[in-house]
C-alpha positions as CSV (number, residue, x, y, z in Angstrom):
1,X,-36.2,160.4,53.9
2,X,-37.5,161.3,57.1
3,X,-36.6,159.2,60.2
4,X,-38.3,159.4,63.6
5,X,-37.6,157.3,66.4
6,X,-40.5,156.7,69.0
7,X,-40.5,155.2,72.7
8,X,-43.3,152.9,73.1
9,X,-43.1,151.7,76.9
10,X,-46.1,149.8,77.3
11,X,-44.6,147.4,74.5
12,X,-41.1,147.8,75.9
13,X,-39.5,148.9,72.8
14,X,-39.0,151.7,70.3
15,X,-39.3,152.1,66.9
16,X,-38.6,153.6,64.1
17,X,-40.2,155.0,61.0
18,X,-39.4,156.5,57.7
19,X,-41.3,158.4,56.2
20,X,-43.8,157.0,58.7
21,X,-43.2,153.7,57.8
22,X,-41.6,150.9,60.3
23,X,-38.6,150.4,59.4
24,X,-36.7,147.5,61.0
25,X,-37.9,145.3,63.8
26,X,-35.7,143.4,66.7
27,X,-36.7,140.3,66.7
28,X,-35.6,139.9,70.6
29,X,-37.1,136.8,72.3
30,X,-39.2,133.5,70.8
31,X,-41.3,132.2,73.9
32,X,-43.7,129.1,73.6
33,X,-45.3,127.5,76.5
34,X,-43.3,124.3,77.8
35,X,-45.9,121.9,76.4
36,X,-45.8,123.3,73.0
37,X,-42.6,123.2,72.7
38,X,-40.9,120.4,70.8
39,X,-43.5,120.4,68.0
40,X,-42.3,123.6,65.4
41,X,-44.5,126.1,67.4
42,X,-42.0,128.3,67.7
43,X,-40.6,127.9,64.0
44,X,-43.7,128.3,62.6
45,X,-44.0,131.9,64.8
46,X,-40.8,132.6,63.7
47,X,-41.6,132.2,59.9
48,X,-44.7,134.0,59.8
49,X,-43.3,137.3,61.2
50,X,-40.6,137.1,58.9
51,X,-43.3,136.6,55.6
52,X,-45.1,139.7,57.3
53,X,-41.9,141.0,57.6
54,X,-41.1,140.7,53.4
55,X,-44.9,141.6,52.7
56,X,-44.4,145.1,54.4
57,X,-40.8,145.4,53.0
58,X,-38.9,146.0,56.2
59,X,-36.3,144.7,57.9
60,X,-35.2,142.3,60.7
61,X,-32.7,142.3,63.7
62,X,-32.0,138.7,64.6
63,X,-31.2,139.5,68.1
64,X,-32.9,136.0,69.3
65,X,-30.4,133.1,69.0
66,X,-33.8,131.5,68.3
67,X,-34.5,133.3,65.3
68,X,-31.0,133.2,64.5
69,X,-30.5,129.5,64.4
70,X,-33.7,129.6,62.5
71,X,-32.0,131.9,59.9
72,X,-29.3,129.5,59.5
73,X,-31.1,126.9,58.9
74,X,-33.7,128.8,56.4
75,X,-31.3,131.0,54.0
76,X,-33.9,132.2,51.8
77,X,-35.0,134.4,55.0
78,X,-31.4,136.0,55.3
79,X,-32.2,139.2,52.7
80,X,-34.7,140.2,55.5
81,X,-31.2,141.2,57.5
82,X,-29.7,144.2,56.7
83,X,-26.7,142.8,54.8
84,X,-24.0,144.7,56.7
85,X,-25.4,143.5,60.0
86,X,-25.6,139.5,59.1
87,X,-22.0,138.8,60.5
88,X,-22.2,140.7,63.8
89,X,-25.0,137.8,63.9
90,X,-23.1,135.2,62.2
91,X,-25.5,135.0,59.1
């Protein structure tokens, strides 16, 4: 398997690929306009990543508590987590 690990700045992240596919994304920060917030908006952001997330086969860092408390309350999202890395976020 080839890995390569790329520095995008303009997105403030990097990536990485293998065999030039993503790999695993951080899931860092869930942001929703004051007014919307309240109403699931953030939730419903939260599991439509993760669905594209299981469509493309990759995997996810839960380094949001959002998207960790969202975890915990969805289980049938916590395969998307690399199974040896659930516990360092209390999955």
């Amino acid at each position: 398997m080839e890995l390569k690990v790329t520095d995008h700045p303009e997105e403030s992240r990097y990536e990485i690929t293998a065999d030039g596919e993503l790999a695993v994304i951080d899931l860092q920060h869930t942001q929703t306009d004051d007014r919307f917030r309240g109403h699931g908006v953030g939730g419903h952001l939260v599991q439509g990543t993760l669905d594209s997330v299981r469509e493309r086969h990759l995997a996810v860092i839960p380094t949001c508590p959002f998207v960790r408390r969202w975890l915990g309350e969805h289980p049938d999202y916590l395969d998307l987590v690399p199974a040896g890395r659930r516990a360092e976020f209390d999955l």
